[in-house]
C-alpha positions as MATLAB code, in Angstrom:
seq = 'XXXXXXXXXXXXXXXXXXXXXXXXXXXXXXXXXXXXXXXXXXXXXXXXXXXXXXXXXXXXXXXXXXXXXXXXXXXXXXXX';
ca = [
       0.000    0.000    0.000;
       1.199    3.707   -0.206;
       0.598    6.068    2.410;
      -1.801    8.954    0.848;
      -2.849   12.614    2.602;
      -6.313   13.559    2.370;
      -7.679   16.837    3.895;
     -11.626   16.019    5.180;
     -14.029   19.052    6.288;
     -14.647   18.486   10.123;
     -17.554   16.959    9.462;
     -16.507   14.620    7.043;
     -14.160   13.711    9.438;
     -16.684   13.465   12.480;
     -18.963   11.426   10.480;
     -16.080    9.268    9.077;
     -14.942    8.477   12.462;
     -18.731    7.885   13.466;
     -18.843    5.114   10.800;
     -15.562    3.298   11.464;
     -16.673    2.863   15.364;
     -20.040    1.558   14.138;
     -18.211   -0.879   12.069;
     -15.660   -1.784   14.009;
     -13.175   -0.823   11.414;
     -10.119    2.153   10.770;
     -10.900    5.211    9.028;
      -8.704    3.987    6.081;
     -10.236    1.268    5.215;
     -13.641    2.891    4.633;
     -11.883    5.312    2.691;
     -10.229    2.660    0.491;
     -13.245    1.048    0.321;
     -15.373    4.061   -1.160;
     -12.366    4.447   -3.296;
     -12.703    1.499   -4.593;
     -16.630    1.778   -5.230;
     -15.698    5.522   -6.792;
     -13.425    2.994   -9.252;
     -15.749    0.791  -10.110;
     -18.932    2.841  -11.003;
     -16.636    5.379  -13.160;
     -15.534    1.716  -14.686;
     -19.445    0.758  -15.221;
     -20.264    4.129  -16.491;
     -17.305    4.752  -19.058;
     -18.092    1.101  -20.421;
     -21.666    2.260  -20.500;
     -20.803    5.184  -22.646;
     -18.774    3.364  -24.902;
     -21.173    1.299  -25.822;
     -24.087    3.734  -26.392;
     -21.824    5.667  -28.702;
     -20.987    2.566  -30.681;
     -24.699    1.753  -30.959;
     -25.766    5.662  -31.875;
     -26.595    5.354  -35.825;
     -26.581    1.297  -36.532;
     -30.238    1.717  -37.874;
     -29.455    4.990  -39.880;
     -29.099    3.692  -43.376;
     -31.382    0.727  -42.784;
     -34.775    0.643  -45.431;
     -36.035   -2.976  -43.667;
     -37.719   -0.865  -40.776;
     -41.032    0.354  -40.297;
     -41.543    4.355  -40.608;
     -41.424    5.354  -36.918;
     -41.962    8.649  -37.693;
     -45.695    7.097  -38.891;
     -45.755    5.317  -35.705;
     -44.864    7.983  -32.734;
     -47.359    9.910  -34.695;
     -50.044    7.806  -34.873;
     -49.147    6.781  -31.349;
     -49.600   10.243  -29.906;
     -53.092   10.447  -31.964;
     -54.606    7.705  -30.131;
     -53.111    8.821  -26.617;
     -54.731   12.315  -26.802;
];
C-alpha cells in the first residue's frame, strides 16, 4: 500500500470516524473502500458510454424498418 494525505471538512471527518466505530473498522479502510466503489462505477459508467456511442446510428441507413416517424405519430393520436 502507499501512504496517501487527504484533507476532510470536520464533518466529514466526524462522520467518518462515526462510521468506522459503528463498524468496528479504521478510518482507512472505509476510505479505500469508497475508493474502490468511486473505481468501479466510473468503470461501469465509461463502459456504459462506450457502448451507447458505438450503438448511436446502426439503424441509420437501414430501409427494412417500419416508418417510426408514422408510428410515434399515430401513437400520440390515439393517446390524446
Amino acid at each position: 500500500m502507499v501512504r496517501t494525505q487527504i484533507y476532510l471538512t470536520e464533518h466529514q471527518r466526524d462522520s467518518l470516524a462515526a462510521m468506522a466505530r459503528a463498524h468496528g473498522k479504521k478510518q482507512s479502510e472505509l476510505i479505500r473502500e469508497a475508493v474502490d466503489r468511486l473505481i468501479d462505477q466510473g468503470g461501469r459508467d465509461e463502459r456504459r458510454e462506450r457502448v451507447l456511442r458505438q450503438a448511436a446510428g446502426i439503424w441509420k441507413e437501414r430501409d427494412d424498418l417500419p416508418d417510426f416517424e408514422a408510428m410515434r405519430s399515430e401513437w400520440d393520436r390515439y393517446s390524446r
